[in-house]
N, C-alpha and C positions, 0 to 999 in steps of 0.2 A: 799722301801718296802721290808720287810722280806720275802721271798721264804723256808718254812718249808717240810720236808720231815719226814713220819711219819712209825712208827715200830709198833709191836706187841708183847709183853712177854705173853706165857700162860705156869701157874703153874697148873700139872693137879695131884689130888693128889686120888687115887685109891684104895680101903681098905676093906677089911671084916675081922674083929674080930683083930690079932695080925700080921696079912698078912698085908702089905701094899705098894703100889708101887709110889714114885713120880717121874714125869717129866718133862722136861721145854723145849720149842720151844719157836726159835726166827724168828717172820713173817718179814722178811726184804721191804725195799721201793719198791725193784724191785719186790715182789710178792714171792722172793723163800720164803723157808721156813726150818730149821737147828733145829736138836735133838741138844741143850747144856746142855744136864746133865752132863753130865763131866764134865764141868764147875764151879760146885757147887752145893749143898745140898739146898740152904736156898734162897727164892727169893732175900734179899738185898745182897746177893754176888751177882744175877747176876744183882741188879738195879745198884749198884754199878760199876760193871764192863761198863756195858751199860754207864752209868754218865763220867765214863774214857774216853768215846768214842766219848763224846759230843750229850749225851741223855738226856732230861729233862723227868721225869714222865710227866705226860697231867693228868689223871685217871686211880683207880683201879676199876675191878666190879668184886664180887664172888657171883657163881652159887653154892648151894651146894644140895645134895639128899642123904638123908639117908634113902629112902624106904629099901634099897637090899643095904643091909652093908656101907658104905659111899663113894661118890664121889665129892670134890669137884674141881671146876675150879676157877681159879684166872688167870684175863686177867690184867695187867698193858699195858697199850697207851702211846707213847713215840713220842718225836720230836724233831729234833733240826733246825738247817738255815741248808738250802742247801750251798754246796760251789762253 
């Protein structure tokens, strides 16, 4: 049987009018949690990079609000076999 070990991507994207702020945290197995924006601009840079590392997408789900200028979240779930 396969023993799965599972991640968390969230693209959080932050905006009013021409202002706009994006970021990307990576929720690790072990609970931590890592700012990688530096990493890249665009979520498939970092599913891609994630995919390098032996990450399969699982699910996306996006939350978005545009009461008060726009915010949206983009959670990608990730998994691979433990080793």
């Amino acid at each position: 049987m396969v023993a799965w070990e599972y991640a968390l991507l969230v693209r959080r994207y932050q905006g009013q009018g021409r202002n706009f702020h994006v970021s990307f945290v990576w929720y690790a197995p072990d609970g931590s949690r890592k700012d990688i924006t530096a990493f890249g601009d665009t979520a498939i840079a970092h599913l891609n990079r994630a995919g390098r590392e032996g990450w399969e997408l699982v699910s996306a789900a996006e939350d978005v609000n545009n009461v008060q200028g726009s915010t949206e979240v983009h959670r990608y779930h990730l998994k691979r076999p433990m080793n």
